[in-house]
mmCIF file of the N, C-alpha and C atoms, coordinates in Angstrom:
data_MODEL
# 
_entry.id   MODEL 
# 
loop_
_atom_site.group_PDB 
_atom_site.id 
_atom_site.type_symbol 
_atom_site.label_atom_id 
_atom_site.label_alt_id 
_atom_site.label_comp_id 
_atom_site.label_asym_id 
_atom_site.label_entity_id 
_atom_site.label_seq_id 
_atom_site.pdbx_PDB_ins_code 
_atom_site.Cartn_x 
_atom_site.Cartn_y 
_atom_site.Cartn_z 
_atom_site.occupancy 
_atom_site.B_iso_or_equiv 
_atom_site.pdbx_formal_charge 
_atom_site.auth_seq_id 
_atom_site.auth_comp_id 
_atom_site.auth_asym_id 
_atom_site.auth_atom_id 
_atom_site.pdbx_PDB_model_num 
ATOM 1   N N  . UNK A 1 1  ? 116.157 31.655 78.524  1.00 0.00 ? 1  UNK A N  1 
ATOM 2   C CA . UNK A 1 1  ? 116.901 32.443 79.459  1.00 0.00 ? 1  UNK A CA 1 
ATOM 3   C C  . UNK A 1 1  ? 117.426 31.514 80.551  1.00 0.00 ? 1  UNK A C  1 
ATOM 4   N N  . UNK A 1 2  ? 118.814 31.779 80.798  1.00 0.00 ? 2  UNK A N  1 
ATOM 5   C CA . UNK A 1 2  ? 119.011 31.187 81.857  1.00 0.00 ? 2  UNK A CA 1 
ATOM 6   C C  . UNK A 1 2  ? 119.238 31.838 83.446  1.00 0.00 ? 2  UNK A C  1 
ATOM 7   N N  . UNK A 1 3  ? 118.874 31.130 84.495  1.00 0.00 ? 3  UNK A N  1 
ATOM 8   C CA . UNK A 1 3  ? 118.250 31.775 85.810  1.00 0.00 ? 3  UNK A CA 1 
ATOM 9   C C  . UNK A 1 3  ? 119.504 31.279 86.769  1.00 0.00 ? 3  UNK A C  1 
ATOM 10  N N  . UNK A 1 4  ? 120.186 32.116 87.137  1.00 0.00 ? 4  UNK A N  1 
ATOM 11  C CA . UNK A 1 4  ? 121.293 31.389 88.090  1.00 0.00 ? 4  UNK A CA 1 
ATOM 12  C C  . UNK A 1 4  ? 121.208 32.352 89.775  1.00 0.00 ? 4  UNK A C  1 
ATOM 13  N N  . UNK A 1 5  ? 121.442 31.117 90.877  1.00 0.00 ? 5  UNK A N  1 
ATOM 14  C CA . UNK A 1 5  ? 121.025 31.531 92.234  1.00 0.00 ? 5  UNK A CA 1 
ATOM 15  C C  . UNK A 1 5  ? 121.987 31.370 93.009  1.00 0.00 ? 5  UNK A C  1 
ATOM 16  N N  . UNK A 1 6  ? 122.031 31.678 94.182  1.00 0.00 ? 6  UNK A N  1 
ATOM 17  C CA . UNK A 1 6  ? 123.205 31.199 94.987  1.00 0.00 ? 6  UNK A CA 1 
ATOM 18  C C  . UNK A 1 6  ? 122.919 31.563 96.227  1.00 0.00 ? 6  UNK A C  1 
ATOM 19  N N  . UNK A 1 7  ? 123.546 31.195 96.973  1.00 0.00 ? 7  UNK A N  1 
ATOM 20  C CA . UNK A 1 7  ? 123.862 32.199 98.501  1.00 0.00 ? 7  UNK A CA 1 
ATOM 21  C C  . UNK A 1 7  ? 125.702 32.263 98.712  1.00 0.00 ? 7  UNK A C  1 
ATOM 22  N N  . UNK A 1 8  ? 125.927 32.942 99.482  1.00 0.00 ? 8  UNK A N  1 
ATOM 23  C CA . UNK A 1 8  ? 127.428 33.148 99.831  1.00 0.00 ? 8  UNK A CA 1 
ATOM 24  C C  . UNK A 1 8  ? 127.436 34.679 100.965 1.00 0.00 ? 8  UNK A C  1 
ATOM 25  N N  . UNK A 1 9  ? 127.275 34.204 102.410 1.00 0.00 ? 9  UNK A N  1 
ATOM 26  C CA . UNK A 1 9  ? 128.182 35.000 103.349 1.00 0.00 ? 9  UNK A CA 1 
ATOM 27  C C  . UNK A 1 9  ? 129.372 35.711 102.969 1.00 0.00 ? 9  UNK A C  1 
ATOM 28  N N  . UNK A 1 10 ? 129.453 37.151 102.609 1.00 0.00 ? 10 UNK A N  1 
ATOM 29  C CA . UNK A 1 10 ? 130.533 38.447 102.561 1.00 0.00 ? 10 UNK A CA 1 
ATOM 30  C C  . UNK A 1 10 ? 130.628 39.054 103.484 1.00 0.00 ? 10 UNK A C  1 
ATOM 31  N N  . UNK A 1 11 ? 131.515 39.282 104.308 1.00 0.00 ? 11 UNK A N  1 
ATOM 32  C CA . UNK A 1 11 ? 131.965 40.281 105.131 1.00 0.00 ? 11 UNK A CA 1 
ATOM 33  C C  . UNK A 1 11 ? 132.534 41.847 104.716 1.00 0.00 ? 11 UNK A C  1 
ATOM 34  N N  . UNK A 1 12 ? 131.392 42.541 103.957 1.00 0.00 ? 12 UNK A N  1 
ATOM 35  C CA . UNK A 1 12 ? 131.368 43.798 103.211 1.00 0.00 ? 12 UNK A CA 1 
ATOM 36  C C  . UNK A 1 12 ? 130.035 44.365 103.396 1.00 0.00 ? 12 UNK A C  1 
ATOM 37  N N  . UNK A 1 13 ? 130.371 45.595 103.261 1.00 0.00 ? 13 UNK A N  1 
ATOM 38  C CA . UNK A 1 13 ? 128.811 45.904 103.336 1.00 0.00 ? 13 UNK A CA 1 
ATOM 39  C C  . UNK A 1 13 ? 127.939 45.842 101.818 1.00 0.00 ? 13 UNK A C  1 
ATOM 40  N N  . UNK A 1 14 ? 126.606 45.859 102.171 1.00 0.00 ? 14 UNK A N  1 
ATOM 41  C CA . UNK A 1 14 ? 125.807 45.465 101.299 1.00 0.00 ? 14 UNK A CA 1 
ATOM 42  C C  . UNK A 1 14 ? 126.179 46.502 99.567  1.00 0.00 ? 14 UNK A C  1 
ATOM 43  N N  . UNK A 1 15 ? 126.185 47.874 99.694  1.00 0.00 ? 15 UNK A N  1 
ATOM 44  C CA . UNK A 1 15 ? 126.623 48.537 98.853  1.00 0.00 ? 15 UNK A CA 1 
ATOM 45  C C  . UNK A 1 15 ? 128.055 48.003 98.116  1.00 0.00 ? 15 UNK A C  1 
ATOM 46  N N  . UNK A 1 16 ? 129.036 47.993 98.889  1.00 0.00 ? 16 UNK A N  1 
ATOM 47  C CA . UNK A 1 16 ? 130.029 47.392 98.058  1.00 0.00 ? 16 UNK A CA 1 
ATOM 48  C C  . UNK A 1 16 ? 129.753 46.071 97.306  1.00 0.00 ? 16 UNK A C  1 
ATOM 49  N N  . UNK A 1 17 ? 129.237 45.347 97.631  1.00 0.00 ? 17 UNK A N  1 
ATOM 50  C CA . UNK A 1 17 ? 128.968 43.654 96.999  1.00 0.00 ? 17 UNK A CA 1 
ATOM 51  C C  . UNK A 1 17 ? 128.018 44.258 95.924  1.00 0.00 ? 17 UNK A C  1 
ATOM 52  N N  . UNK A 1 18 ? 127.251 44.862 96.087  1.00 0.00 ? 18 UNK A N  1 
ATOM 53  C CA . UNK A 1 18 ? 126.122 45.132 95.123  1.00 0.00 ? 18 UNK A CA 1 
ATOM 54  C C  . UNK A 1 18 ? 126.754 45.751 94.002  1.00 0.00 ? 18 UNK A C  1 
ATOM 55  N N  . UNK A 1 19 ? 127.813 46.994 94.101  1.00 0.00 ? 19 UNK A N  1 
ATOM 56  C CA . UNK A 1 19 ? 128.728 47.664 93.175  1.00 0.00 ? 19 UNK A CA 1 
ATOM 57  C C  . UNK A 1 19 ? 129.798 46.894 92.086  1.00 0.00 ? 19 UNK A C  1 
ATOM 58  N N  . UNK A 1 20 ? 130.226 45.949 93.065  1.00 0.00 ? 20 UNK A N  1 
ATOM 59  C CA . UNK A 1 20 ? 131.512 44.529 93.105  1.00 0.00 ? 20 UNK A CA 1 
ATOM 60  C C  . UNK A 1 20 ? 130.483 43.986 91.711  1.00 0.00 ? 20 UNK A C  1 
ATOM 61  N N  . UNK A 1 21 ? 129.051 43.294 92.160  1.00 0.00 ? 21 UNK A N  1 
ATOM 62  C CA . UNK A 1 21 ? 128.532 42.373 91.356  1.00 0.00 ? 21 UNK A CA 1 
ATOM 63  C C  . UNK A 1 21 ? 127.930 43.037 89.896  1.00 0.00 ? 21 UNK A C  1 
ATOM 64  N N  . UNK A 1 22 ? 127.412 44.276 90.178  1.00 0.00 ? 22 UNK A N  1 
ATOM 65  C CA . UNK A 1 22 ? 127.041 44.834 88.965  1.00 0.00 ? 22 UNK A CA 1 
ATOM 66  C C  . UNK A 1 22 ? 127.711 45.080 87.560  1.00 0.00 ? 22 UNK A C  1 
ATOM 67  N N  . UNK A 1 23 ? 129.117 45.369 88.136  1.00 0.00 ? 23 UNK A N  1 
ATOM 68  C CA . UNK A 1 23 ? 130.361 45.497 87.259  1.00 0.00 ? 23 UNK A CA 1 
ATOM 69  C C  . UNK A 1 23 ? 130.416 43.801 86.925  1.00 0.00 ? 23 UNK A C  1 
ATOM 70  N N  . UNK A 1 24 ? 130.181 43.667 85.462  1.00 0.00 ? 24 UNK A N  1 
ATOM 71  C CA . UNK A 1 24 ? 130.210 42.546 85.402  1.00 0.00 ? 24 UNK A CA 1 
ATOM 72  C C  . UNK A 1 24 ? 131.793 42.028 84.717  1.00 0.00 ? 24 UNK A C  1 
ATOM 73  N N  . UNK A 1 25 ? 132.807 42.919 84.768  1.00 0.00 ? 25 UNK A N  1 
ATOM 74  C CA . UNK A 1 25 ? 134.055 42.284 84.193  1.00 0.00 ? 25 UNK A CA 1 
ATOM 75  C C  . UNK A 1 25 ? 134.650 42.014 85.817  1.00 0.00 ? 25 UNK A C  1 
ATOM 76  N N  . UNK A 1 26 ? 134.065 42.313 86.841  1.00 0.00 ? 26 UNK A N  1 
ATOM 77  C CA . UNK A 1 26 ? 134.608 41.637 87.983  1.00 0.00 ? 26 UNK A CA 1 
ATOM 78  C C  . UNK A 1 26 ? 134.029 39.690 87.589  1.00 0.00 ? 26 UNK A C  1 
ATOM 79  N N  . UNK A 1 27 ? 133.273 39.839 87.051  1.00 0.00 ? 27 UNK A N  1 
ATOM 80  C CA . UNK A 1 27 ? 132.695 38.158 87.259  1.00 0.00 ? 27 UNK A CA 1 
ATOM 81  C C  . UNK A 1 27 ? 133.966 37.266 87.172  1.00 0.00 ? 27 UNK A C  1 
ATOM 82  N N  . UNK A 1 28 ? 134.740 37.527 86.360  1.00 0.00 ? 28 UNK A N  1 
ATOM 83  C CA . UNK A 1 28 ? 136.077 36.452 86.047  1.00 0.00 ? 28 UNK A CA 1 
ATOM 84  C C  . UNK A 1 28 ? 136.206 35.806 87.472  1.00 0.00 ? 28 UNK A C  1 
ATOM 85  N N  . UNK A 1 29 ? 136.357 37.244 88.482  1.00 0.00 ? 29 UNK A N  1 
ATOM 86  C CA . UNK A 1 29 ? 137.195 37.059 89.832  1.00 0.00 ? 29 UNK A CA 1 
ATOM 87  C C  . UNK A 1 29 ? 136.419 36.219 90.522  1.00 0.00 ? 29 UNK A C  1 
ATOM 88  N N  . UNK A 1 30 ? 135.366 35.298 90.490  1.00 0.00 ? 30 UNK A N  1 
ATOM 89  C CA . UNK A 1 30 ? 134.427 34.616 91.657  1.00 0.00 ? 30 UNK A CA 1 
ATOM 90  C C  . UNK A 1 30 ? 133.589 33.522 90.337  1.00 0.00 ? 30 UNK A C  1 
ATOM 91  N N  . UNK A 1 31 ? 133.850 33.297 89.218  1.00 0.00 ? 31 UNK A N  1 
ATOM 92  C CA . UNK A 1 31 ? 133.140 32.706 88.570  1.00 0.00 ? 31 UNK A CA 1 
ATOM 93  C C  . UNK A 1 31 ? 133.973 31.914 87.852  1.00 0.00 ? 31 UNK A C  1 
ATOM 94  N N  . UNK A 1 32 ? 134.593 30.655 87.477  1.00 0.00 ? 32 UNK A N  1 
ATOM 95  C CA . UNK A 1 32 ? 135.581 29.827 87.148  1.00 0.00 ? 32 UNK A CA 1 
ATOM 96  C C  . UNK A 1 32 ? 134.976 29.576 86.023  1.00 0.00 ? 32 UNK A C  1 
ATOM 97  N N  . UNK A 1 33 ? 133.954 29.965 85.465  1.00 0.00 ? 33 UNK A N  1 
ATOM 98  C CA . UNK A 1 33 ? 133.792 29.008 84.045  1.00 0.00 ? 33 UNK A CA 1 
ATOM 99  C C  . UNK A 1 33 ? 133.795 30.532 82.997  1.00 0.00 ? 33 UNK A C  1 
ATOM 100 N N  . UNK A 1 34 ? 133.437 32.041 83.678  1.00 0.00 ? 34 UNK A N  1 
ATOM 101 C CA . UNK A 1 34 ? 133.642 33.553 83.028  1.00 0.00 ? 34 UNK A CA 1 
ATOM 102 C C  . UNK A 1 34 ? 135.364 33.525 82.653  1.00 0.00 ? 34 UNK A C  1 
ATOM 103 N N  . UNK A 1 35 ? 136.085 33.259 81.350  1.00 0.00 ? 35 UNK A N  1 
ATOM 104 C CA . UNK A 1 35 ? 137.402 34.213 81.151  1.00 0.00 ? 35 UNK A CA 1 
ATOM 105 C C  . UNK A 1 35 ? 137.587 34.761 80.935  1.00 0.00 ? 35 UNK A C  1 
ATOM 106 N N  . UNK A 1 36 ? 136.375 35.484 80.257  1.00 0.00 ? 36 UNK A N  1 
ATOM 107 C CA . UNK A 1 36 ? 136.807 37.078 80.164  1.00 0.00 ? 36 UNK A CA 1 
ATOM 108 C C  . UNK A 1 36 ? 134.978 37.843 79.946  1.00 0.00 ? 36 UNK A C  1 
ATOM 109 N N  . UNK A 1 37 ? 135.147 38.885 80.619  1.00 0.00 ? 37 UNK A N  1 
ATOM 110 C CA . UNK A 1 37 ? 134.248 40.060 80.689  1.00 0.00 ? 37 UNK A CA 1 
ATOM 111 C C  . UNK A 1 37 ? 134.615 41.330 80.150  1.00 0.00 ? 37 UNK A C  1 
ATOM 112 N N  . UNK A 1 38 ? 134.516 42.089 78.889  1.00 0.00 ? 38 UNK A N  1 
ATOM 113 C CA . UNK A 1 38 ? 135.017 43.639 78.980  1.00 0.00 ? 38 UNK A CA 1 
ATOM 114 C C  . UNK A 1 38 ? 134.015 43.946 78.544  1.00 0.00 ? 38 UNK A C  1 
ATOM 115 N N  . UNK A 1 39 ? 134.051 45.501 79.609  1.00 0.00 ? 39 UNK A N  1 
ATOM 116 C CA . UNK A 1 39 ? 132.959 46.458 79.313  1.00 0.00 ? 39 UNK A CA 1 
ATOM 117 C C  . UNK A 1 39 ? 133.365 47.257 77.979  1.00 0.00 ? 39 UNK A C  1 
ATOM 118 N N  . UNK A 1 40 ? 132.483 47.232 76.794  1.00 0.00 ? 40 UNK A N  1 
ATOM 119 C CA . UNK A 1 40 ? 132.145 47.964 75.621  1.00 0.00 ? 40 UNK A CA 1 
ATOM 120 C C  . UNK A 1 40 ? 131.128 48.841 75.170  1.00 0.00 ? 40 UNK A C  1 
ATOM 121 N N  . UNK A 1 41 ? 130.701 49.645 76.903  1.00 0.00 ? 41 UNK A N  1 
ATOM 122 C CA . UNK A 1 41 ? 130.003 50.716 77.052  1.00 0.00 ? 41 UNK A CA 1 
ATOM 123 C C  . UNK A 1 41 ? 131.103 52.031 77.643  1.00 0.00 ? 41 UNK A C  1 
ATOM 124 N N  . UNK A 1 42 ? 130.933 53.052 77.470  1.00 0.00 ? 42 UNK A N  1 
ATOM 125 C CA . UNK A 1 42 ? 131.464 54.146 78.201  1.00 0.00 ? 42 UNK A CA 1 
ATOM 126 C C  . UNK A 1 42 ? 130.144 54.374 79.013  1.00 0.00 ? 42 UNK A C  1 
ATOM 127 N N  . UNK A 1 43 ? 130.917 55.428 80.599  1.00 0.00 ? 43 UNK A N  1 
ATOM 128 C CA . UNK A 1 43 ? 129.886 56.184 81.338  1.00 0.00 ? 43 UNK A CA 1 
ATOM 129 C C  . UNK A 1 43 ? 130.216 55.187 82.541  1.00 0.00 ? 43 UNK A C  1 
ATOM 130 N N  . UNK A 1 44 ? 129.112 55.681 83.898  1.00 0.00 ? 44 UNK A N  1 
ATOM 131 C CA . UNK A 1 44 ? 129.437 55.028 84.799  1.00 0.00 ? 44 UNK A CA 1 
ATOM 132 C C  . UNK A 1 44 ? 128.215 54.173 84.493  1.00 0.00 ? 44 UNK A C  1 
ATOM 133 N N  . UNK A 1 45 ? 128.113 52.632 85.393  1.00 0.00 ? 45 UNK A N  1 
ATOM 134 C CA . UNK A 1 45 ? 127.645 51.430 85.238  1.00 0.00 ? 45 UNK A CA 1 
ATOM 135 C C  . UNK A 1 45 ? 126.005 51.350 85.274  1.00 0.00 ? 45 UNK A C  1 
ATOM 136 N N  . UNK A 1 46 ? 125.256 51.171 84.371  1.00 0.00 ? 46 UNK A N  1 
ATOM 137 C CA . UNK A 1 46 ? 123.704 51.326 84.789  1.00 0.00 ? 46 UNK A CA 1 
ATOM 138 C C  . UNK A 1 46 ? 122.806 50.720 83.684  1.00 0.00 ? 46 UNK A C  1 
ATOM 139 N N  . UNK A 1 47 ? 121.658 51.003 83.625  1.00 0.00 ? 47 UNK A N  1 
ATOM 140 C CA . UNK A 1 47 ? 120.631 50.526 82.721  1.00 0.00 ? 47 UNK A CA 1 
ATOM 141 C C  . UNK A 1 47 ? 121.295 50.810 81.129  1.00 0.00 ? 47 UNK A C  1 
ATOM 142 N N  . UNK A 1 48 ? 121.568 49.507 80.425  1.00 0.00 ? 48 UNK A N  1 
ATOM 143 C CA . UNK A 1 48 ? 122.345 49.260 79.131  1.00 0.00 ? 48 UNK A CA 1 
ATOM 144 C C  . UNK A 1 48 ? 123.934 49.287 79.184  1.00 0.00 ? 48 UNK A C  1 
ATOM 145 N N  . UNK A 1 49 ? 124.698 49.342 80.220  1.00 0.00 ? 49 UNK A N  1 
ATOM 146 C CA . UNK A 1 49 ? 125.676 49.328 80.220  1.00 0.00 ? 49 UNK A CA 1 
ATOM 147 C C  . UNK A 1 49 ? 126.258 47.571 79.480  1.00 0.00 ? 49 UNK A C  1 
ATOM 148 N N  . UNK A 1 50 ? 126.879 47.362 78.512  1.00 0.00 ? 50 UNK A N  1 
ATOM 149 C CA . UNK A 1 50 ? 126.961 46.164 77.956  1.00 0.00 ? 50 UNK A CA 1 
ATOM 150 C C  . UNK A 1 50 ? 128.590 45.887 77.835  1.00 0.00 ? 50 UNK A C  1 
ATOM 151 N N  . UNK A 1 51 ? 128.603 44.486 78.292  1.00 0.00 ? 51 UNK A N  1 
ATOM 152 C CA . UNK A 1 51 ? 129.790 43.823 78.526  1.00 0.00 ? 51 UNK A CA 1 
ATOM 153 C C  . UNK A 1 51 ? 129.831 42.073 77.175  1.00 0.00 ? 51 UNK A C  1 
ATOM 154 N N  . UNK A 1 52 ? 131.371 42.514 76.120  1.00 0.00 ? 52 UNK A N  1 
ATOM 155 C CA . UNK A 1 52 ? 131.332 40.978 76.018  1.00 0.00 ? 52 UNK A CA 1 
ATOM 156 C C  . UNK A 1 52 ? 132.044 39.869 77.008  1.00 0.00 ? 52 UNK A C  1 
ATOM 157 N N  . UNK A 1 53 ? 131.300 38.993 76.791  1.00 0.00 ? 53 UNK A N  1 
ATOM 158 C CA . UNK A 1 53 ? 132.325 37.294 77.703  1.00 0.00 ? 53 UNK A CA 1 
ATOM 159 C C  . UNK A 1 53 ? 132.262 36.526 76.999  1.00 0.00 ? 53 UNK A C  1 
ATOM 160 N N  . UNK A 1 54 ? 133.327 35.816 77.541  1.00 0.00 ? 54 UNK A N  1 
ATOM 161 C CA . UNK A 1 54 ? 133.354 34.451 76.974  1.00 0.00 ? 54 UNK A CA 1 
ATOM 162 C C  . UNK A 1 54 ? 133.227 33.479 78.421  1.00 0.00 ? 54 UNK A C  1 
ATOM 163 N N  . UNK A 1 55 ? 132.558 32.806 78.130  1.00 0.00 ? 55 UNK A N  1 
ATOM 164 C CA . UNK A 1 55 ? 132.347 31.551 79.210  1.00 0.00 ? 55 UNK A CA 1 
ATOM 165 C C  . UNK A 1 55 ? 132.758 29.839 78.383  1.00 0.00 ? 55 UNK A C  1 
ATOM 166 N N  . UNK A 1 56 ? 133.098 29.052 79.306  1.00 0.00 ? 56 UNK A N  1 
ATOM 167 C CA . UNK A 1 56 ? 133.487 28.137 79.159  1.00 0.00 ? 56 UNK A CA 1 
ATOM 168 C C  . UNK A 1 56 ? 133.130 27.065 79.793  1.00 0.00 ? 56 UNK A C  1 
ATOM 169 N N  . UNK A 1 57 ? 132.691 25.829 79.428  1.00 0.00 ? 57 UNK A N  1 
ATOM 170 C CA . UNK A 1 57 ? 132.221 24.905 80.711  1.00 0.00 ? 57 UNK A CA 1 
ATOM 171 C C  . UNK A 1 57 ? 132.369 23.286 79.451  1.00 0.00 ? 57 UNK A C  1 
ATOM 172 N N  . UNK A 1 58 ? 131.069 22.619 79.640  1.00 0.00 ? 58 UNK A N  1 
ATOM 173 C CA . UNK A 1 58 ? 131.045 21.055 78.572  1.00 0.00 ? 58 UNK A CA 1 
ATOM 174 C C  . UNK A 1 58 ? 130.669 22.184 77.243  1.00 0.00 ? 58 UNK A C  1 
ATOM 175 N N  . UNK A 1 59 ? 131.677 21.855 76.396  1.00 0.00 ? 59 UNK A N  1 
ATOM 176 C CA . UNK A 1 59 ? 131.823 22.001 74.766  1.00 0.00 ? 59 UNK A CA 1 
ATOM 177 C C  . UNK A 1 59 ? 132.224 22.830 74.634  1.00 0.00 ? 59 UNK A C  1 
ATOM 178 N N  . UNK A 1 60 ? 132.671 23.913 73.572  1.00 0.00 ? 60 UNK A N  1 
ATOM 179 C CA . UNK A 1 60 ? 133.360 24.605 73.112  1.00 0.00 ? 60 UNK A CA 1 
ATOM 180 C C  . UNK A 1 60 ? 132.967 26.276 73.961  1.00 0.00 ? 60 UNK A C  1 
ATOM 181 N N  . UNK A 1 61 ? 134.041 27.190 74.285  1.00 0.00 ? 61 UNK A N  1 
ATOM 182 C CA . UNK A 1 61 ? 133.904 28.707 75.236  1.00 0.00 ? 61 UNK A CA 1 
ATOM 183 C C  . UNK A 1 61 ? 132.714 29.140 73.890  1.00 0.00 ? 61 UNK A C  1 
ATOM 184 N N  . UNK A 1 62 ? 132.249 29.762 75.248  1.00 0.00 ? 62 UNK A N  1 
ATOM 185 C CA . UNK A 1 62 ? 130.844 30.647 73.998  1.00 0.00 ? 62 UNK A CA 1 
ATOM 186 C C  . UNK A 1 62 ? 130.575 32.293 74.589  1.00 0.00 ? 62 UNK A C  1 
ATOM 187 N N  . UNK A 1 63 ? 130.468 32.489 73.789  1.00 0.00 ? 63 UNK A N  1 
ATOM 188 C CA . UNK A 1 63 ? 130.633 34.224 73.653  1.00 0.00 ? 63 UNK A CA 1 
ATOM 189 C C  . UNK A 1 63 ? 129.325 34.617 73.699  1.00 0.00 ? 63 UNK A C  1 
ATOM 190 N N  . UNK A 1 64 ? 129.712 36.147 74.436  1.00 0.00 ? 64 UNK A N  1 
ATOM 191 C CA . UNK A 1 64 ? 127.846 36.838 74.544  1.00 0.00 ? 64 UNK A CA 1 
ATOM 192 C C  . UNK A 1 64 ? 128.384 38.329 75.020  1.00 0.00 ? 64 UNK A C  1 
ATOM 193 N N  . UNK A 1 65 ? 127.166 39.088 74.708  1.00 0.00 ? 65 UNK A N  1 
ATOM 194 C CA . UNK A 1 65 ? 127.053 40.339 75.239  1.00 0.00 ? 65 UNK A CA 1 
ATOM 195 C C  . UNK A 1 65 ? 126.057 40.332 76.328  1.00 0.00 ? 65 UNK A C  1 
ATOM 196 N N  . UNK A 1 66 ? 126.682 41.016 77.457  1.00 0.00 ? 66 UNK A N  1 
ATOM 197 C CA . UNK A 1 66 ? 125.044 41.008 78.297  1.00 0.00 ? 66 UNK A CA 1 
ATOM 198 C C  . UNK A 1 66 ? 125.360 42.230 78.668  1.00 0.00 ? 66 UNK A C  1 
ATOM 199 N N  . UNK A 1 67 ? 123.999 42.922 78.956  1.00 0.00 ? 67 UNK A N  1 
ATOM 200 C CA . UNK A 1 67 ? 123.560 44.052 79.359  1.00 0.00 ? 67 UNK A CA 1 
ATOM 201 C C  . UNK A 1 67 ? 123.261 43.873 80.355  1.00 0.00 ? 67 UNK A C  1 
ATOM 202 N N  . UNK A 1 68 ? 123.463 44.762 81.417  1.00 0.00 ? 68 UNK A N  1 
ATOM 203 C CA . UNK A 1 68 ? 123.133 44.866 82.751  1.00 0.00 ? 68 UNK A CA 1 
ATOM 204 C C  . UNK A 1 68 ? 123.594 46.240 83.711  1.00 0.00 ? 68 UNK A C  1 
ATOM 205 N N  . UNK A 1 69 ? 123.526 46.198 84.522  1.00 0.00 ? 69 UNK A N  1 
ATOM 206 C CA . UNK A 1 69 ? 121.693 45.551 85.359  1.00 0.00 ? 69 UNK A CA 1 
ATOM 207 C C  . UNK A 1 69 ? 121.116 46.285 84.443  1.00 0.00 ? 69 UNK A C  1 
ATOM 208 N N  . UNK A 1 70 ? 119.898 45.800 85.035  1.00 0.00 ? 70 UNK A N  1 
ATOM 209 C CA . UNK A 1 70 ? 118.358 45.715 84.365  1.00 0.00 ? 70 UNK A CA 1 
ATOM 210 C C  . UNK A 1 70 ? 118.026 47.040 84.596  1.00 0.00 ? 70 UNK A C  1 
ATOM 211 N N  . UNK A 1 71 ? 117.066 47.684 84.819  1.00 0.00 ? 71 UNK A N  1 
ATOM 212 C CA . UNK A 1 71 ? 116.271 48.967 85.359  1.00 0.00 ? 71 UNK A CA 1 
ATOM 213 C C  . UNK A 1 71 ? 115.670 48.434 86.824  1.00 0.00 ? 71 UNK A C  1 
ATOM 214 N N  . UNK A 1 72 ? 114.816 46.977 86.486  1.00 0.00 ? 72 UNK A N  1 
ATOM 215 C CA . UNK A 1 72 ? 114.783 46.661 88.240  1.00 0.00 ? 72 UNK A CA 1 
ATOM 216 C C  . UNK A 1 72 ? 115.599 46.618 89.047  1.00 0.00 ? 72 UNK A C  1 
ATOM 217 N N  . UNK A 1 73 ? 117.101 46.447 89.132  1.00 0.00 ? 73 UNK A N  1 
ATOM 218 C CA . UNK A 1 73 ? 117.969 45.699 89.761  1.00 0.00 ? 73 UNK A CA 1 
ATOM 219 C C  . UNK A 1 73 ? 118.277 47.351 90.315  1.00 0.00 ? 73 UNK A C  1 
ATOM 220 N N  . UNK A 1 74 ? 118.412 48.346 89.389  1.00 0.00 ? 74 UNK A N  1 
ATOM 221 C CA . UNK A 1 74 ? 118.543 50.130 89.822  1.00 0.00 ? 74 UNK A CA 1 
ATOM 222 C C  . UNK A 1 74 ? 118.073 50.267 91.110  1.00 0.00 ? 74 UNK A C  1 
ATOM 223 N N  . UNK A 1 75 ? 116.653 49.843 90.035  1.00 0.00 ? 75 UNK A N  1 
ATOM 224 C CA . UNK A 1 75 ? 115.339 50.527 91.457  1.00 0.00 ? 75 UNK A CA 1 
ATOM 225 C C  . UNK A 1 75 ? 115.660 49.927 92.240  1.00 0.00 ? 75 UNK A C  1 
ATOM 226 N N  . UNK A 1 76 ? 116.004 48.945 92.662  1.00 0.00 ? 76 UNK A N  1 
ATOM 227 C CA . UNK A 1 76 ? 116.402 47.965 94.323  1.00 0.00 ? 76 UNK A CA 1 
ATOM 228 C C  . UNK A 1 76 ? 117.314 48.066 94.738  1.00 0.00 ? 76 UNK A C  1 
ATOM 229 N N  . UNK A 1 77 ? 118.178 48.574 94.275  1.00 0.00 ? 77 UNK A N  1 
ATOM 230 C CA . UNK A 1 77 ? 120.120 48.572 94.523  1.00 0.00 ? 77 UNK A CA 1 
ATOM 231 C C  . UNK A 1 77 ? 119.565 48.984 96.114  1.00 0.00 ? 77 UNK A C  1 
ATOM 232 N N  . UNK A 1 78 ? 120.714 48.535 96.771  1.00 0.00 ? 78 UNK A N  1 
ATOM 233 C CA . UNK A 1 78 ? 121.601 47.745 96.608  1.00 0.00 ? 78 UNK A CA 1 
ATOM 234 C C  . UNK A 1 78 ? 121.101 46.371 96.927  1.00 0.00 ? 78 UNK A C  1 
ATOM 235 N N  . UNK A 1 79 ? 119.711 45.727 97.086  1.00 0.00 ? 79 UNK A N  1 
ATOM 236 C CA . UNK A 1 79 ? 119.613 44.698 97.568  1.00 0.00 ? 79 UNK A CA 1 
ATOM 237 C C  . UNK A 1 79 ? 119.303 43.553 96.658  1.00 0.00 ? 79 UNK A C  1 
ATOM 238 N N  . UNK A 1 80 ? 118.485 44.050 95.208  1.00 0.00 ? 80 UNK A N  1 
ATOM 239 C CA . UNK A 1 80 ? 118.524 43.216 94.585  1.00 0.00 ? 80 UNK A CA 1 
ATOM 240 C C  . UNK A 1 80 ? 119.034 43.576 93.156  1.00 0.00 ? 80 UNK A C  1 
ATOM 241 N N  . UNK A 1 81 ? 119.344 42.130 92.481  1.00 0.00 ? 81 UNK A N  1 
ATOM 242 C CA . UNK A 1 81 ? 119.916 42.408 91.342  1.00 0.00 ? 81 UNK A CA 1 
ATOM 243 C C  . UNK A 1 81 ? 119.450 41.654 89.972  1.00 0.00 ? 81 UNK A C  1 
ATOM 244 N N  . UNK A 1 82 ? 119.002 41.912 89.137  1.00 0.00 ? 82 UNK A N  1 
ATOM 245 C CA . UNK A 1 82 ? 117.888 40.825 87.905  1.00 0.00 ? 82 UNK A CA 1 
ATOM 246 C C  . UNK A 1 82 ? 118.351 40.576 86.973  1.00 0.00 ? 82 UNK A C  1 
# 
């Protein structure tokens, strides 16, 4: 599994960023190596909602489905996300 961290100051409130980040076909917009994210779930966004991407970085773009958020990331909204 891979574990990715960050920090970054938004001038939004906490709910919107949390909404912004969950939707994961926003990732393209803030992530340079994501070209594409589409959601291939119906319904609104939650536990199993699943998105394919393709990411790109050293060697050939590689493709994935990820599911997200988690069920923890629910229970914590808007502050955390897993």
């Amino acid at each position: 599994m891979v574990r990715v961290e960050g920090d970054i100051t938004i001038g939004r409130p906490v709910e919107d960023v949390f909404d912004f980040v969950a939707d994961e076909s926003n990732e393209p917009k803030y992530n340079p190596r994501m070209t594409r994210a589409d959601r291939i779930t119906e319904g609104p966004i939650g536990v199993g909602t699943r998105f394919n991407s393709v990411v790109t970085g050293v060697g050939p773009a590689a493709e994935m489905t990820i599911t997200s958020p988690s069920s923890n990331a629910l229970a914590e909204s808007p502050r955390r996300s897993i």
